[in-house]
N, C-alpha and C positions, 0 to 999 in steps of 0.2 A: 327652352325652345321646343322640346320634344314631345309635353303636352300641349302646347299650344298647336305644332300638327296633328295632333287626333282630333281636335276642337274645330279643323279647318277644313273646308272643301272647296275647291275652286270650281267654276261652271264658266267655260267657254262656249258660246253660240257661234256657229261657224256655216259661212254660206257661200259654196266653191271657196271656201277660203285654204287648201290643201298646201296652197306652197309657203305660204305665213306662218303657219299655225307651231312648226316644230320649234320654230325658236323661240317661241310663246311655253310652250312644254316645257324643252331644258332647261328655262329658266327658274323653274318650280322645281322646289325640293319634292324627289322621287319618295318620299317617306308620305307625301300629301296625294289625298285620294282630285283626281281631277275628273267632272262630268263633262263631257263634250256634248253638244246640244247640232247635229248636223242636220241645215233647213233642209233636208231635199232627200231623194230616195236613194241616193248613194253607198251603198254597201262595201264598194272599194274602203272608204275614207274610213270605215270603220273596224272593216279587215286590218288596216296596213295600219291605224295608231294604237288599238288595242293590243297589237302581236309586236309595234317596238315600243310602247311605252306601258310597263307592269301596271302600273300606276290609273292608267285612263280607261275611263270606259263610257265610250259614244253612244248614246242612244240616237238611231236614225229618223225624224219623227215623218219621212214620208210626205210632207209636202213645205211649203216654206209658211213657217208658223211668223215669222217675223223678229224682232231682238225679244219684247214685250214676253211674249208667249211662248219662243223660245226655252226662255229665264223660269218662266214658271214652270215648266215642263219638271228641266233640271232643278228644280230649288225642289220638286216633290219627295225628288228621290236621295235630297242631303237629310243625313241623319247625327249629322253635328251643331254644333252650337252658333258658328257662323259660318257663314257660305262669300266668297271670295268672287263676282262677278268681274271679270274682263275679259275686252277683244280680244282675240286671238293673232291681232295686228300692233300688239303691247307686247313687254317684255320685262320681265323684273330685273334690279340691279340687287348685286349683293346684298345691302342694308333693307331691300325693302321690307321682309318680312319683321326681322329683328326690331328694325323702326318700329314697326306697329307693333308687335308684342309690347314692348315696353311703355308706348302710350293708352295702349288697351290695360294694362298692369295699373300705371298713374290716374286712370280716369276708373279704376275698379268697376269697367264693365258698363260702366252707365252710361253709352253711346246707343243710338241706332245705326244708325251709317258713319263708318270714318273712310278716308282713301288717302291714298299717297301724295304728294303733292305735284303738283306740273303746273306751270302758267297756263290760264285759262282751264285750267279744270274745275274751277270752285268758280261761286257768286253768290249773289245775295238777292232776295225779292223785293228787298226797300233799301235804301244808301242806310237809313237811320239803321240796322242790324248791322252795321260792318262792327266787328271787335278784332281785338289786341289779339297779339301771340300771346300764348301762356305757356308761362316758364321754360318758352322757347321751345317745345315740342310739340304742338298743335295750336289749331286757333279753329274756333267757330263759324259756320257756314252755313247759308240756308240752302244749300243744293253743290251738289258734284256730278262729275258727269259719267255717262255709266259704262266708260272704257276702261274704270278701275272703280270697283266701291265694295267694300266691305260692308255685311249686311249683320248685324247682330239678331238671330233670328231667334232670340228669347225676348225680343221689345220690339219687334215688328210683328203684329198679331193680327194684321188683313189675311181676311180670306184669299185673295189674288194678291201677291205682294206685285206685280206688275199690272197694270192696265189693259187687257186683253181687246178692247174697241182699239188701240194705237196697233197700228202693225211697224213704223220706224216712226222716231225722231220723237222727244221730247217723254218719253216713258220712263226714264229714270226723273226727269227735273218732274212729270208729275207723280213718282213718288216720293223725291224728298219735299213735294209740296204735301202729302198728307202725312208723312211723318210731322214734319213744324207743327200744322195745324192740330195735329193729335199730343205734342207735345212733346216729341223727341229730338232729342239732339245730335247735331249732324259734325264732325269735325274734319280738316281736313290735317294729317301729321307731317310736319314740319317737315323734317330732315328723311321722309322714305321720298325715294325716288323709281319711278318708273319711265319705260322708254315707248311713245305711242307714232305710231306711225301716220296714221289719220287717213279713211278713205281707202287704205291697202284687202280688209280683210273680204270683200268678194270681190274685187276686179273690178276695172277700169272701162270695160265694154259701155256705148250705149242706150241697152237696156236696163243696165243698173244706172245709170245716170237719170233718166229718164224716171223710174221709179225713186226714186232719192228727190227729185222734183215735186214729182205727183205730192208726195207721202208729205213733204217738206211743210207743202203750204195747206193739207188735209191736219195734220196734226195740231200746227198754229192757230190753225181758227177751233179746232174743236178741247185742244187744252184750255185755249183765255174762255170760250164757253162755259167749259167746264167751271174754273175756279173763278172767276169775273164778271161771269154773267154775257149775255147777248152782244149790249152795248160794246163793251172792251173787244170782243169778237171780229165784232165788225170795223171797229176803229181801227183797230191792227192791224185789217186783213186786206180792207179797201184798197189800200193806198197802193199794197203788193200788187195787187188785182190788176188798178189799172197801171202800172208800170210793165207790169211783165203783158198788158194787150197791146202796150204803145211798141215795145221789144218783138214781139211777134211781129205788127205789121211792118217792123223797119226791117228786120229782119228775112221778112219775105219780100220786101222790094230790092234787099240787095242778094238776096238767093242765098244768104246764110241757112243752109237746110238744116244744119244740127243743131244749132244753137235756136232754130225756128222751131224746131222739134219739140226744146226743153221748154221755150215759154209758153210753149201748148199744153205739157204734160204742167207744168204751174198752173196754169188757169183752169184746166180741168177739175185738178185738186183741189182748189178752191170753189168752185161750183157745185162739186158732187160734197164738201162740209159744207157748204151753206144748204145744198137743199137738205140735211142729216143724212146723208147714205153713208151708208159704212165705207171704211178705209181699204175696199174691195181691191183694189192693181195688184196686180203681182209682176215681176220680172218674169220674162221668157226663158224657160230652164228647159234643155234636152235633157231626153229621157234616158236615165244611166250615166249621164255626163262626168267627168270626172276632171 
């Protein structure tokens, strides 16, 4: 186990997420180097993890870079063999690291992406790609999601290993879409377990809601663009479109003002990827907040 913590880096992206984040921490063995990736101009957050955990060290990147660009940030500055990507609104259970050593051990290395297992963390881009458990300690997947994913950064050899046009949603699924198509293989292990909390790691306010929206239905049409072409784009996106314009207007007839709010910030998103504008919103963040 001992060299497989030298081998290891973990990178958490963290956005206001200060009251989540430490049990995210204790859960990592203190012998493994952790990068904290903080969206915002915050120097508290960086002050107070660096001075209680030996182990961590936050880079502040001064304005909200997003999960995507975040990641890339932190992955510059890993100088190990693979880099350990999770929320900071997760938690590991005892087995989880040992799990993977030993399917990393069994599979001699010859993974791109593996991760822990959780319901609904893994899926497939076609039904025909579903396979078997093997020998009961992993099984094959065409994508995981990026709230835990082990990155084998000696067979990931993109220049951006994240997508830097996605600011949320869908940046890990598009890259274990070009690992597949490049020919790497994605696994997810059996028996490691981890603990996600979903939606914890910047707060409940809003105007993250509001951007989780926006960002939601911007990423969905410029991902299927991206790997699918136009057509698939549009087929996919229409349908959200005029749902969330019928929820608006019913919305503002009964004076539902938040929930009016959100299917505005949906339509937007959608109209600013159809015309191609970049994925520009940002959340409203005070200055020095903490």
């Amino acid at each position: 186990m001992d060299k497989f913590k030298k081998k290891l880096t973990f990178i958490i992206v963290t956005y206001r997420s200060q009251n989540v984040i430490h049990r995210c921490i204790k859960s990592i063995d203190s012998q493994i180097k952790i990068i904290v990736v903080e969206n915002s101009n915050n120097f508290f957050i960086k002050k107070n993890l660096e001075r209680k955990y030996p182990n961590v060290k936050v880079l502040v990147s001064g304005n909200n870079l997003g999960y995507g660009r975040g990641n890339n940030l932190g992955l510059k500055r890993v100088r190990t063999k693979y880099a350990f990507i999770i929320s900071p609104d997760t938690y590991l259970d005892k087995n989880t690291l040992p799990e993977m050593k030993n399917s990393i051990d069994l599979l001699g290395g010859n993974f791109s992406i593996i991760a822990p297992n959780l319901k609904k963390n893994f899926g497939y881009f076609y039904k025909k790609n579903k396979s078997a458990i093997i020998n009961n300690f992993f099984f094959q997947v065409d994508y995981v999601k990026g709230f835990a994913m082990l990155l084998n950064l000696e067979k990931i050899k993109f220049k951006e290993i994240f997508d830097k046009k996605i600011f949320l949603f869908l940046e890990e699924i598009d890259l274990c879409k070009r690992v597949k198509d490049s020919g790497g293989d994605i696994y997810i292990i059996n028996k490691a377990k981890i603990y996600h909390s979903g939606k914890k790691s910047s707060g409940e306010d809003l105007e993250i809601d509001l951007c989780r929206n926006w960002h939601w239905m911007w990423s969905l049409f410029y991902y299927n663009k991206k790997h699918f072409g136009l057509t698939r784009a549009y087929f996919i996106t229409l349908k959200k479109f005029f749902l969330s314009l019928y929820k608006f207007i019913l919305t503002k007839l009964f004076f539902d003002l938040k929930k009016n709010k959100i299917y505005l910030y949906r339509i937007l998103g959608l109209l600013n990827a159809y015309q191609g504008k970049p994925s520009w919103f940002r959340p409203y963040i005070k200055k020095n907040s903490i």
